[in-house]
mmCIF file of the N, C-alpha and C atoms, coordinates in Angstrom:
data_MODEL
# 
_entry.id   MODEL 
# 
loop_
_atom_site.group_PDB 
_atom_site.id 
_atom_site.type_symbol 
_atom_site.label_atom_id 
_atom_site.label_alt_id 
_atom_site.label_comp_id 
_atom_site.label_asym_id 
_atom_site.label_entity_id 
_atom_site.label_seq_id 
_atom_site.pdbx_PDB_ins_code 
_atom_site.Cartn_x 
_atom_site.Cartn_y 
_atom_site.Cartn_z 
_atom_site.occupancy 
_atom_site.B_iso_or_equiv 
_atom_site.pdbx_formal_charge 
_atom_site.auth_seq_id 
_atom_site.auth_comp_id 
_atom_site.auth_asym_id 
_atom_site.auth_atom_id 
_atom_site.pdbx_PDB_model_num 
ATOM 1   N N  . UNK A 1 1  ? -12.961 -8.456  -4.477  1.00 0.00 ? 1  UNK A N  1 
ATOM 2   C CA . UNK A 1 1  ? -12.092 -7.732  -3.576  1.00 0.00 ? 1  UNK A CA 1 
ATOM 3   C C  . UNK A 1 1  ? -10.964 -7.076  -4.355  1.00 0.00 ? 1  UNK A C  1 
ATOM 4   N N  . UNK A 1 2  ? -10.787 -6.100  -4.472  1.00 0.00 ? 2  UNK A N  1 
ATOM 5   C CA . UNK A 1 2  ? -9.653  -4.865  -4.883  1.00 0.00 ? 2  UNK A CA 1 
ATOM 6   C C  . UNK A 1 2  ? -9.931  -4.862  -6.528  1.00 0.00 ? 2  UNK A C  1 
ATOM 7   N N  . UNK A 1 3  ? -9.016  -4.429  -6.877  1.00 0.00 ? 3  UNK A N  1 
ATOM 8   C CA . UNK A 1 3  ? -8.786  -4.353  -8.518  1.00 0.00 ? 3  UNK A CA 1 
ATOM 9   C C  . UNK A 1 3  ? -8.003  -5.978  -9.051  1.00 0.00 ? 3  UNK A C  1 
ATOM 10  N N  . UNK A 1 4  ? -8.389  -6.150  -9.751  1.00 0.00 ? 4  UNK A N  1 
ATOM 11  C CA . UNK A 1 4  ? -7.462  -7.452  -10.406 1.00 0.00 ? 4  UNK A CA 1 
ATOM 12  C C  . UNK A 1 4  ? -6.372  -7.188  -10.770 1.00 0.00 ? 4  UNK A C  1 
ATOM 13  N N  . UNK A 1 5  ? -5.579  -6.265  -11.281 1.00 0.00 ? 5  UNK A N  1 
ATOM 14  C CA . UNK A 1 5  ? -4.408  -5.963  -11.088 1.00 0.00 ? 5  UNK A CA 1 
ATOM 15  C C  . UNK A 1 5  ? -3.594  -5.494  -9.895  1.00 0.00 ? 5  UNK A C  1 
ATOM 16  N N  . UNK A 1 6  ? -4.602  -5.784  -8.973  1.00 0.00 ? 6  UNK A N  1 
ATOM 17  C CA . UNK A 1 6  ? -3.390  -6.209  -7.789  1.00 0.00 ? 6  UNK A CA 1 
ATOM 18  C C  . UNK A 1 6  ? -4.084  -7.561  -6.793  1.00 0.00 ? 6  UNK A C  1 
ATOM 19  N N  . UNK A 1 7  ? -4.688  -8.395  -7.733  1.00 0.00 ? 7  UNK A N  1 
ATOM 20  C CA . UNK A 1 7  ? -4.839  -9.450  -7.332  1.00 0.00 ? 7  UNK A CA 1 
ATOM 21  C C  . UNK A 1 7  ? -3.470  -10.094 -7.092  1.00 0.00 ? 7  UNK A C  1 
ATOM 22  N N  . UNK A 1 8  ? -3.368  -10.921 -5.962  1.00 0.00 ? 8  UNK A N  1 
ATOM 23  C CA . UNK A 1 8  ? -1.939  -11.814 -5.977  1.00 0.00 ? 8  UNK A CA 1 
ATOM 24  C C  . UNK A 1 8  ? -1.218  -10.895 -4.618  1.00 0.00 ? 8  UNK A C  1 
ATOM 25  N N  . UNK A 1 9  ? -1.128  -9.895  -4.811  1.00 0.00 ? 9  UNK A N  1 
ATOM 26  C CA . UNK A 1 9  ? 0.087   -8.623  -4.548  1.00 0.00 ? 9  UNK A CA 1 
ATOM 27  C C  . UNK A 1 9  ? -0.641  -8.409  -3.070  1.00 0.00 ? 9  UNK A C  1 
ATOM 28  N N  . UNK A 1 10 ? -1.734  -8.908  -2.497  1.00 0.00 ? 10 UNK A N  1 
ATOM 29  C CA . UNK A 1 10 ? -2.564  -8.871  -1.219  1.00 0.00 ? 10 UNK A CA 1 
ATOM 30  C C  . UNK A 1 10 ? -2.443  -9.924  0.039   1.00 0.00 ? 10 UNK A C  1 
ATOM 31  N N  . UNK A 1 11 ? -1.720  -11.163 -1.122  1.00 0.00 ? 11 UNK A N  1 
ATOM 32  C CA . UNK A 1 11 ? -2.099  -12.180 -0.360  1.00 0.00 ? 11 UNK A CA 1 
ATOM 33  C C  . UNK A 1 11 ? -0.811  -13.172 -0.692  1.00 0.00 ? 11 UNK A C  1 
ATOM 34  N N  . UNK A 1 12 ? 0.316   -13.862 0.319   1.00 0.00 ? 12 UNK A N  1 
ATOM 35  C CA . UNK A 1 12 ? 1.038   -14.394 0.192   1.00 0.00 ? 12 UNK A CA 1 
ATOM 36  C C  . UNK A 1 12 ? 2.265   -13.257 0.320   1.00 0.00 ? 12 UNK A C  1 
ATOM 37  N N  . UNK A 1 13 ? 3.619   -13.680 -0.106  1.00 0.00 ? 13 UNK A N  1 
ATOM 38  C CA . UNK A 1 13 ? 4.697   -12.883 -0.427  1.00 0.00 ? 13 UNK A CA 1 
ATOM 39  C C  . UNK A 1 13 ? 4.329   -11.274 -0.982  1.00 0.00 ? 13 UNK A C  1 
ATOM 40  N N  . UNK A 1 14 ? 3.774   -11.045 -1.720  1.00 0.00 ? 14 UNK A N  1 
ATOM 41  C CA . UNK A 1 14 ? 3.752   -10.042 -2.698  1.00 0.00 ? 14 UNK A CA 1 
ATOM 42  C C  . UNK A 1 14 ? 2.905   -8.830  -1.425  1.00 0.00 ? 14 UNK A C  1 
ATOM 43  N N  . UNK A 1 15 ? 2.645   -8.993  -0.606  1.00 0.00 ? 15 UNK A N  1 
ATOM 44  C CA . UNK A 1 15 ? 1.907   -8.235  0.299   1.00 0.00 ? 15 UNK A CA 1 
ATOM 45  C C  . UNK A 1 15 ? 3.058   -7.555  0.918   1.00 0.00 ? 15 UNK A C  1 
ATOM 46  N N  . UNK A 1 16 ? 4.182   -8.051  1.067   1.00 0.00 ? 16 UNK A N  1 
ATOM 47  C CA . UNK A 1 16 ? 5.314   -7.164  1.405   1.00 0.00 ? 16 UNK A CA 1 
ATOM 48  C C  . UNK A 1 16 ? 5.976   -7.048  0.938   1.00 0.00 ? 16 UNK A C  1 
ATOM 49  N N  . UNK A 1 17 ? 5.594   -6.685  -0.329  1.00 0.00 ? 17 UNK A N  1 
ATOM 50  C CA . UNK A 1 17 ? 6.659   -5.981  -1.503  1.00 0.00 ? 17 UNK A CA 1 
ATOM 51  C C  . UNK A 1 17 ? 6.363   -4.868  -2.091  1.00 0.00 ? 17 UNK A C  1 
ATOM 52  N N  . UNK A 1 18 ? 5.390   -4.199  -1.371  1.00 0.00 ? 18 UNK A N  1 
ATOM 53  C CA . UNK A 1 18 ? 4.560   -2.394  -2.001  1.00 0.00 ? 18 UNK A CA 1 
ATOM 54  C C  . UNK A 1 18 ? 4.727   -2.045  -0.628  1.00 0.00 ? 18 UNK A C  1 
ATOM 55  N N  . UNK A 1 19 ? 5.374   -0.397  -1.198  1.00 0.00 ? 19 UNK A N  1 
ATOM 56  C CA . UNK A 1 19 ? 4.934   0.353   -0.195  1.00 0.00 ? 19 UNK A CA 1 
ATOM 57  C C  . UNK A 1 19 ? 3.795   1.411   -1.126  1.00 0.00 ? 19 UNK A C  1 
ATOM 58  N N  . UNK A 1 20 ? 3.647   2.104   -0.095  1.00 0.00 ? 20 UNK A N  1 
ATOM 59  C CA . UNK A 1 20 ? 2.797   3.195   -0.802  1.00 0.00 ? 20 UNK A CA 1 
ATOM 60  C C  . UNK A 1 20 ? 3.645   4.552   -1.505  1.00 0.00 ? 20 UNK A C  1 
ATOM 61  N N  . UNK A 1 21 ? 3.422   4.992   -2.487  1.00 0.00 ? 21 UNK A N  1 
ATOM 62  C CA . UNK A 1 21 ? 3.643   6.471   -2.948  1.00 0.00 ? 21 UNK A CA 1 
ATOM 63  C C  . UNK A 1 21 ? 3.125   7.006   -3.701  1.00 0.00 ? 21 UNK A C  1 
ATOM 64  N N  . UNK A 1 22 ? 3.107   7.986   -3.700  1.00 0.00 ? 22 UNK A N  1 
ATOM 65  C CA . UNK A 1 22 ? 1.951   9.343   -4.336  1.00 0.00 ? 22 UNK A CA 1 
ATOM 66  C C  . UNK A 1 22 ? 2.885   10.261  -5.509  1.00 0.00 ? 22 UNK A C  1 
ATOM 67  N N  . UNK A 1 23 ? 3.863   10.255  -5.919  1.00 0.00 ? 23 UNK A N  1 
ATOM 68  C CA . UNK A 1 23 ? 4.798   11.254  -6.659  1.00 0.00 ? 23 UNK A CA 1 
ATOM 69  C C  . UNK A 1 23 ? 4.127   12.031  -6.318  1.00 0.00 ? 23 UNK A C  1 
ATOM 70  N N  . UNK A 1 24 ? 4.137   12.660  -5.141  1.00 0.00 ? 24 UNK A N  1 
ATOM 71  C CA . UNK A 1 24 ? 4.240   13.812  -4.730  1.00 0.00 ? 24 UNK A CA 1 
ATOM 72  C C  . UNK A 1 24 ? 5.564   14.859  -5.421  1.00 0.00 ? 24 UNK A C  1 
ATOM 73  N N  . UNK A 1 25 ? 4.921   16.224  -6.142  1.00 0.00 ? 25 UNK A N  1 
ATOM 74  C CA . UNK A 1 25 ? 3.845   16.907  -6.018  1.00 0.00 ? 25 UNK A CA 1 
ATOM 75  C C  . UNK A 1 25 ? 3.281   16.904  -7.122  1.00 0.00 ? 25 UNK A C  1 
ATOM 76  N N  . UNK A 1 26 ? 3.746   15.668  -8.204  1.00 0.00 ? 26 UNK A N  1 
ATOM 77  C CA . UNK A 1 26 ? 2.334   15.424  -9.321  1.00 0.00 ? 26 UNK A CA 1 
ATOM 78  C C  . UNK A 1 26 ? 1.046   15.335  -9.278  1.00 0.00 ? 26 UNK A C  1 
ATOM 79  N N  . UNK A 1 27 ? 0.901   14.388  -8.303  1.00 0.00 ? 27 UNK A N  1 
ATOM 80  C CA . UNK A 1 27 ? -0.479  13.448  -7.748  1.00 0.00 ? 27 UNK A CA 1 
ATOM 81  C C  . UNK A 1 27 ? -0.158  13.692  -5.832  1.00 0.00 ? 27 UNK A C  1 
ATOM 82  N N  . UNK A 1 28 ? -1.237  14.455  -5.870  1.00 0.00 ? 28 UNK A N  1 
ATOM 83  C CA . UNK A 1 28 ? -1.701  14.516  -4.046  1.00 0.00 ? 28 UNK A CA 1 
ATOM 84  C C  . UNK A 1 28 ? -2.048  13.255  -3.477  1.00 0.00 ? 28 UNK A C  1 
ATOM 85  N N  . UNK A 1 29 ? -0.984  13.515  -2.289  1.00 0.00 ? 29 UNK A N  1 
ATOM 86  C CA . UNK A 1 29 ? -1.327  12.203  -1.567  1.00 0.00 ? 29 UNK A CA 1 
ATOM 87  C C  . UNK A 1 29 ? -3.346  11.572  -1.083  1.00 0.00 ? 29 UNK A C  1 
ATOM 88  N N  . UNK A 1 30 ? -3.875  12.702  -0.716  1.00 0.00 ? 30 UNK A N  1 
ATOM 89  C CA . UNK A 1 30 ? -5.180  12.398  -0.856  1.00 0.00 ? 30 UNK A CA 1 
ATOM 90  C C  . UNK A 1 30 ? -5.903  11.729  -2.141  1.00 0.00 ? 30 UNK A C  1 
ATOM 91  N N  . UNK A 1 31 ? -5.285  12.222  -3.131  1.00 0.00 ? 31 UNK A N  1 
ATOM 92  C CA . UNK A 1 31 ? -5.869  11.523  -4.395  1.00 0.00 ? 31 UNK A CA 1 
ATOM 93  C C  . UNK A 1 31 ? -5.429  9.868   -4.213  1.00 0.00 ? 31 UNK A C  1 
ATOM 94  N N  . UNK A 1 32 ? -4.429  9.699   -3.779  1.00 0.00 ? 32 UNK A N  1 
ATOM 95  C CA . UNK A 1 32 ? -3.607  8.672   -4.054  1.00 0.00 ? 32 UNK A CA 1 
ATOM 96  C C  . UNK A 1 32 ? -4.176  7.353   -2.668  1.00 0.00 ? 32 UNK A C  1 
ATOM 97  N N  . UNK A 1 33 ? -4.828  7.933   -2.091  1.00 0.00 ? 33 UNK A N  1 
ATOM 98  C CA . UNK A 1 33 ? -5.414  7.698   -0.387  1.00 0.00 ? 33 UNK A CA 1 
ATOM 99  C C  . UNK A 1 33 ? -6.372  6.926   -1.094  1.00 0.00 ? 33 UNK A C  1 
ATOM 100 N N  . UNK A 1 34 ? -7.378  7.806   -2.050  1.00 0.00 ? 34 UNK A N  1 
ATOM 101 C CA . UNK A 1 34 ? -8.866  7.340   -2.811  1.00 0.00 ? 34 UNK A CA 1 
ATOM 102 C C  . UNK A 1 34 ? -8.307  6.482   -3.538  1.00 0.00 ? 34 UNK A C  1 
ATOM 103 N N  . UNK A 1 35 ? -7.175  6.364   -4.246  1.00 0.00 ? 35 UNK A N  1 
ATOM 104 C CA . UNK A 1 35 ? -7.510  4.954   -5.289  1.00 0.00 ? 35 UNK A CA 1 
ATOM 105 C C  . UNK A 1 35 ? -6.878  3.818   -4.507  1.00 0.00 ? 35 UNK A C  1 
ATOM 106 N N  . UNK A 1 36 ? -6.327  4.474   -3.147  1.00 0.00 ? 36 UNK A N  1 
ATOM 107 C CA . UNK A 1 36 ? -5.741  2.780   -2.753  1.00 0.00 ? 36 UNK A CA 1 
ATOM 108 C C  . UNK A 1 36 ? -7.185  2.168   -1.754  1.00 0.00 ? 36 UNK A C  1 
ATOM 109 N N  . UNK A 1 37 ? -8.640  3.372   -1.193  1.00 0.00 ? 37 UNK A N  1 
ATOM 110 C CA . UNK A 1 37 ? -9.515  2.985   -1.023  1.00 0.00 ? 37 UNK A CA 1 
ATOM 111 C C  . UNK A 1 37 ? -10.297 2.349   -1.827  1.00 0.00 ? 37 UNK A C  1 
ATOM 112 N N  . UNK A 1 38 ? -10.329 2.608   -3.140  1.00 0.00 ? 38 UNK A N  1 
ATOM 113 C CA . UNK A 1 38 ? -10.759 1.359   -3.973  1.00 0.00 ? 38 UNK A CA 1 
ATOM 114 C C  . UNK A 1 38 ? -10.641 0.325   -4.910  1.00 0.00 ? 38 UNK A C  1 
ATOM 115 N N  . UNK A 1 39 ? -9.376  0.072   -4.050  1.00 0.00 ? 39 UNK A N  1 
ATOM 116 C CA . UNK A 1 39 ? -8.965  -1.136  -4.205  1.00 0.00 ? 39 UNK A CA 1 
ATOM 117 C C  . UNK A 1 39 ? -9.335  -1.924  -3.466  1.00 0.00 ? 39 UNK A C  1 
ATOM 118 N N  . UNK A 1 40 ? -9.985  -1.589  -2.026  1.00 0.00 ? 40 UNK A N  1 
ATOM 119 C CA . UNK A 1 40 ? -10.795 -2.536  -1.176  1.00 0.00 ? 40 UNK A CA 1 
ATOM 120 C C  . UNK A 1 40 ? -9.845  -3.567  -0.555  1.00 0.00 ? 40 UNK A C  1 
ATOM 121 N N  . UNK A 1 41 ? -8.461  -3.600  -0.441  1.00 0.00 ? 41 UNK A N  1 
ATOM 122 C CA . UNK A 1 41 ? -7.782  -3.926  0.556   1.00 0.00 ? 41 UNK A CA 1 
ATOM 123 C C  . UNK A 1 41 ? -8.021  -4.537  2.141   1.00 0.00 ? 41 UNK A C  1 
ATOM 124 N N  . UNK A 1 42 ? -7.709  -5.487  2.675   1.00 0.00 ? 42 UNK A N  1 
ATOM 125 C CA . UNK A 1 42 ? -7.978  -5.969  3.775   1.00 0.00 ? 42 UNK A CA 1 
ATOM 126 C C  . UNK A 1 42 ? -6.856  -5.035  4.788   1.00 0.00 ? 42 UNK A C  1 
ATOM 127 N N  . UNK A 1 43 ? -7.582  -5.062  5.670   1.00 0.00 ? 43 UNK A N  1 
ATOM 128 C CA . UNK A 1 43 ? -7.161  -3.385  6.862   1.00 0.00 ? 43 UNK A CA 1 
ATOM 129 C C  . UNK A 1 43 ? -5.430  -3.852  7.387   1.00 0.00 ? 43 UNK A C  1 
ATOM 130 N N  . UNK A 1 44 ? -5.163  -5.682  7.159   1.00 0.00 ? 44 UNK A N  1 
ATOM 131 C CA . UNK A 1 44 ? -4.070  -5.895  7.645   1.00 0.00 ? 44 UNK A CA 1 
ATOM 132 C C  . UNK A 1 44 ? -3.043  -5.396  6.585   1.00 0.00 ? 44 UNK A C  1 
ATOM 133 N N  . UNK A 1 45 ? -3.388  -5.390  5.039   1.00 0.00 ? 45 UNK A N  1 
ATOM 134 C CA . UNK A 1 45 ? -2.672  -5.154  4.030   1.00 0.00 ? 45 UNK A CA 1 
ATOM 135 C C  . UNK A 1 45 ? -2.472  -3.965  3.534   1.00 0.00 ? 45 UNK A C  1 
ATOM 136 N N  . UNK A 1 46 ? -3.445  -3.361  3.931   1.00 0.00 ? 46 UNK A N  1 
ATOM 137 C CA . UNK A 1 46 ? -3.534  -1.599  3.869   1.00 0.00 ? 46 UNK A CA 1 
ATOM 138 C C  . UNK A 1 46 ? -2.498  -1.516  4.451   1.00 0.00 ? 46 UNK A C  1 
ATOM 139 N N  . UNK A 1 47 ? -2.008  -1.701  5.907   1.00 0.00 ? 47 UNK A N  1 
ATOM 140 C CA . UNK A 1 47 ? -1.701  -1.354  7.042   1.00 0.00 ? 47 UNK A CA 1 
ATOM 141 C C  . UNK A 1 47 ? 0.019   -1.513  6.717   1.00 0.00 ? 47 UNK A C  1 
ATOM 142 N N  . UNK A 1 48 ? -0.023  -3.227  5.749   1.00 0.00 ? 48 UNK A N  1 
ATOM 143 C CA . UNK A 1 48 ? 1.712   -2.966  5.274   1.00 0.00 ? 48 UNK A CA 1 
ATOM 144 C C  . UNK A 1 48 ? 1.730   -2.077  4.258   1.00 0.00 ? 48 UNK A C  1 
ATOM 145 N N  . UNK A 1 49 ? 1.157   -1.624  3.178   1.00 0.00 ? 49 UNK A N  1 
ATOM 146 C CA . UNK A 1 49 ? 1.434   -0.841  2.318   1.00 0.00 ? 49 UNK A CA 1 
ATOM 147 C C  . UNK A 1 49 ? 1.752   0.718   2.942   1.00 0.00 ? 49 UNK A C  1 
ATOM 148 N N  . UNK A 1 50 ? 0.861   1.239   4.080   1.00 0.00 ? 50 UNK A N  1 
ATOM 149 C CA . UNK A 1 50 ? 0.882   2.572   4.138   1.00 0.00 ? 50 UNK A CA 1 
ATOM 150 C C  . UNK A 1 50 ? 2.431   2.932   5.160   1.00 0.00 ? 50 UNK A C  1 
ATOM 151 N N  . UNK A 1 51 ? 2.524   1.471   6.311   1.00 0.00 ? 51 UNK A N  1 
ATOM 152 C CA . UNK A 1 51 ? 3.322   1.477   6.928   1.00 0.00 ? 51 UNK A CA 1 
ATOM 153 C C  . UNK A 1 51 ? 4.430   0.848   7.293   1.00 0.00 ? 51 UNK A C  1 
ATOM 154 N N  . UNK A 1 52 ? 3.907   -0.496  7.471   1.00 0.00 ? 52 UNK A N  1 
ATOM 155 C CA . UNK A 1 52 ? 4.804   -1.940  7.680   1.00 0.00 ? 52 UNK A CA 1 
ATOM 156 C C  . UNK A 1 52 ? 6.289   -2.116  7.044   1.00 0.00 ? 52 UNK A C  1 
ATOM 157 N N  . UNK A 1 53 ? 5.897   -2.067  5.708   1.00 0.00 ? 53 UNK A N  1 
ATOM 158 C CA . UNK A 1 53 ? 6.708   -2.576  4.718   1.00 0.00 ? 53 UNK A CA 1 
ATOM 159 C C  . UNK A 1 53 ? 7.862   -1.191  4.682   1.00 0.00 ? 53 UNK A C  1 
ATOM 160 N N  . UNK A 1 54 ? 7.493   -0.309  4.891   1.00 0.00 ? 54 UNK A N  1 
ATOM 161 C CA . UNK A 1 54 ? 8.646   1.201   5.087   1.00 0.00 ? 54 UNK A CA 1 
ATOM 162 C C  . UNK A 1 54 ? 9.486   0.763   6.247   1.00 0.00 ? 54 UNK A C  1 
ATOM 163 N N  . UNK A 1 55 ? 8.524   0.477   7.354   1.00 0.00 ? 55 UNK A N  1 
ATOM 164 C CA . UNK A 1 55 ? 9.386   0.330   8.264   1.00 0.00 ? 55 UNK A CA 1 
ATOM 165 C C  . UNK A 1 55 ? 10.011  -0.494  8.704   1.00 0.00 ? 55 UNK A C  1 
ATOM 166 N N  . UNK A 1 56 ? 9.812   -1.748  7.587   1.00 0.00 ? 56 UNK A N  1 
ATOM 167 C CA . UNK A 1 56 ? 10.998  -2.274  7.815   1.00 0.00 ? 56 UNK A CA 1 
ATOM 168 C C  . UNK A 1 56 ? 11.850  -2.149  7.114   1.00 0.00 ? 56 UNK A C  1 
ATOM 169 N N  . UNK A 1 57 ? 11.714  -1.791  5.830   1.00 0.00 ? 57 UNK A N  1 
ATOM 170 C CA . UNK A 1 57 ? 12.880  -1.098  4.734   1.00 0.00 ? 57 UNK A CA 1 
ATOM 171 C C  . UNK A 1 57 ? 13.709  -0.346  5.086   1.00 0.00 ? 57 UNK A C  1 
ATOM 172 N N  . UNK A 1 58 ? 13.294  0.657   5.434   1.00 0.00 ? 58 UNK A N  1 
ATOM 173 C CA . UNK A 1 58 ? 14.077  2.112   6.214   1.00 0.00 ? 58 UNK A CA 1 
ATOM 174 C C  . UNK A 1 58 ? 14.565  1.529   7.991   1.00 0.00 ? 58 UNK A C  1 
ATOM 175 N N  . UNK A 1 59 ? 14.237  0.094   8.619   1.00 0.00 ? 59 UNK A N  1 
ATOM 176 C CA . UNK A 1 59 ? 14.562  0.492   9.759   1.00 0.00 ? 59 UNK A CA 1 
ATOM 177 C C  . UNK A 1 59 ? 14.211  1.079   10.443  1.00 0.00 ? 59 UNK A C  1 
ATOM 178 N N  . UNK A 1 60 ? 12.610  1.662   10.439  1.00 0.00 ? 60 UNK A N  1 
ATOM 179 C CA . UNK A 1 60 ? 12.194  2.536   11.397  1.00 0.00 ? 60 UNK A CA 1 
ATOM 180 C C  . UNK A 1 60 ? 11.956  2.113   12.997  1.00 0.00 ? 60 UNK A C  1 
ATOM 181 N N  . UNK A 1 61 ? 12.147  3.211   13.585  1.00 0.00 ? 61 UNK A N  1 
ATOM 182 C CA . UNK A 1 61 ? 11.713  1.720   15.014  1.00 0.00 ? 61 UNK A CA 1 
ATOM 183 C C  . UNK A 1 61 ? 10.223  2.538   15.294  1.00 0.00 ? 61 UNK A C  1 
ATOM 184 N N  . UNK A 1 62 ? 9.225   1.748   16.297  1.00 0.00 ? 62 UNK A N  1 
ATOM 185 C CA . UNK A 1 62 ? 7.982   2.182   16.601  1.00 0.00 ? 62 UNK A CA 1 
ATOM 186 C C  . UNK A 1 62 ? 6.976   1.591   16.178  1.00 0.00 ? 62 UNK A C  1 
# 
C-alpha cells in the first residue's frame, strides 16, 4: 500500500500533518493528482490530505 516513503505518514498522527500542494505553476496540479494516485492511499486519508487537514488549519467552515 502507497510508496514506503510515506509509510507511517497514513496511519496514526502523521495522517494529519500533510496537506496537499502542487507548487503551482512549476508542477500542475493534475500531475501532482497522479502521483498522490500512486501512492494508493486509503480514500479516508486522501480525503485529509486534499481537504481535512486545510480545513482545519485555515479554519475553513463546511
Amino acid at each position: 500500500m502507497g510508496s514506503p516513503r510515506w509509510r507511517g505518514r497514513d496511519e496514526g498522527a502523521g495522517r494529519h500533518r500533510v496537506l496537499f500542494g502542487s507548487n503551482f505553476p512549476m508542477i500542475q496540479p493534475a500531475k501532482c493528482m497522479g502521483q498522490l494516485d500512486a501512492l494508493d492511499l486509503a480514500e479516508d486519508v486522501r480525503r485529509l490530505f486534499l481537504y481535512e487537514n486545510a480545513k482545519k488549519v485555515f479554519r475553513l467552515e463546511g
